[in-house]
C-alpha positions as CSV (number, residue, x, y, z in Angstrom):
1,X,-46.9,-65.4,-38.3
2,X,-46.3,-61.7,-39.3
3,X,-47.5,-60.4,-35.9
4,X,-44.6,-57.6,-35.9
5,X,-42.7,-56.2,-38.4
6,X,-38.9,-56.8,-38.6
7,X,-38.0,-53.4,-37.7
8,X,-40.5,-53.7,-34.6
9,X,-38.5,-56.7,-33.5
10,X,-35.3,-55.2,-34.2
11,X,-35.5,-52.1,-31.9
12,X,-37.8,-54.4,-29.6
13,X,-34.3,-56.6,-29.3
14,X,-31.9,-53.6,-29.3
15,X,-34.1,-51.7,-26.3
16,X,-34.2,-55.0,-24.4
17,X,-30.3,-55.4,-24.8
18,X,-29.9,-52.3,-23.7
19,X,-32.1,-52.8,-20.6
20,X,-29.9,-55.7,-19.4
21,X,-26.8,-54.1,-20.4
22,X,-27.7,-50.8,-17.9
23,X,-28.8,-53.7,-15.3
24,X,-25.6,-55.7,-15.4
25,X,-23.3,-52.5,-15.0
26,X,-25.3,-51.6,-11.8
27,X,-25.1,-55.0,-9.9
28,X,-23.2,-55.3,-6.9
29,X,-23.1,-59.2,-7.8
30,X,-24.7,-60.6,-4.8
31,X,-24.4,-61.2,-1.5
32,X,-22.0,-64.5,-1.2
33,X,-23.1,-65.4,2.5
34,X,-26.8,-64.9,1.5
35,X,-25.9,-67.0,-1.5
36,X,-23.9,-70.0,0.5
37,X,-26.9,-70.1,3.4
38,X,-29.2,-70.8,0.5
39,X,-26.7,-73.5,-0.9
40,X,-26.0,-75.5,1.9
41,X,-28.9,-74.7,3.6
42,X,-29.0,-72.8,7.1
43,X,-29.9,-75.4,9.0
44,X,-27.2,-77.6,8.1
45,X,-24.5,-75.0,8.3
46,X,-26.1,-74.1,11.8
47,X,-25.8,-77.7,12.7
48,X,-22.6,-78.3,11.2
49,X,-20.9,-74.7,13.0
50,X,-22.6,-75.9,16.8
51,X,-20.9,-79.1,16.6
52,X,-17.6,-78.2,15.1
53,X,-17.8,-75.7,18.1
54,X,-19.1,-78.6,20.6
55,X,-16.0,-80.6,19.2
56,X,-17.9,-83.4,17.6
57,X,-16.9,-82.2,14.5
58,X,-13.8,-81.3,13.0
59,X,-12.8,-78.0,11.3
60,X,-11.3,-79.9,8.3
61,X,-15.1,-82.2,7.8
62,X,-16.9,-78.4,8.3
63,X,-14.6,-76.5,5.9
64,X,-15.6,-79.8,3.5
65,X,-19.2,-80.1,4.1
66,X,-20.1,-76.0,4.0
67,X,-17.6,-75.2,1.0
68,X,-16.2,-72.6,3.0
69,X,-12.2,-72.0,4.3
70,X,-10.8,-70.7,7.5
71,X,-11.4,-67.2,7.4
72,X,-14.7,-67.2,5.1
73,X,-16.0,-70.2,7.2
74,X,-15.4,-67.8,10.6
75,X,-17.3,-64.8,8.7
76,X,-20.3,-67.0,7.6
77,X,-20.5,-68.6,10.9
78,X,-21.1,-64.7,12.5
79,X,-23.5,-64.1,9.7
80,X,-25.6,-67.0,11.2
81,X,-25.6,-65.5,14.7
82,X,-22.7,-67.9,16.3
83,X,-20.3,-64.5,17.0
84,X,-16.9,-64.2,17.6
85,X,-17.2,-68.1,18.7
86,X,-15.3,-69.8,15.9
């Protein structure tokens, strides 16, 4: 199509790789709570913490069904509001 030269494209490319590059050296890489709420969904993890709490559910079928391990399952359970309860 000969819209752009090569050149043009050339430092086009180079400034964008360079953009991404100062972006990527900046990140913090996420928020992992933030991230698992979003992956499980928060009202499943909500309902899956109040009855592992309520004893209708066992620790083991949580840690299974959220993804999440003894102490990262106790941390995302305060994130969600549920305290120092688990």
């Amino acid at each position: 199509m000969e819209l752009i030269t090569r050149q043009e494209f050339f430092d086009f490319y180079q400034d964008r790789l360079n953009r991404e590059l100062q972006t990527d050296q900046g990140d913090s890489g996420g928020n992992f709570y933030a991230t698992q709420a979003f992956r499980v969904g928060r009202r499943f993890a909500e309902a899956a913490i109040r009855a592992t709490l309520e004893g209708k559910l066992l620790y083991s079928e949580a840690y299974r069904l959220t993804g999440l391990k003894g102490n990262a399952f106790s941390e995302f359970a305060t994130r969600l509001g549920f305290g120092g309860e688990v």
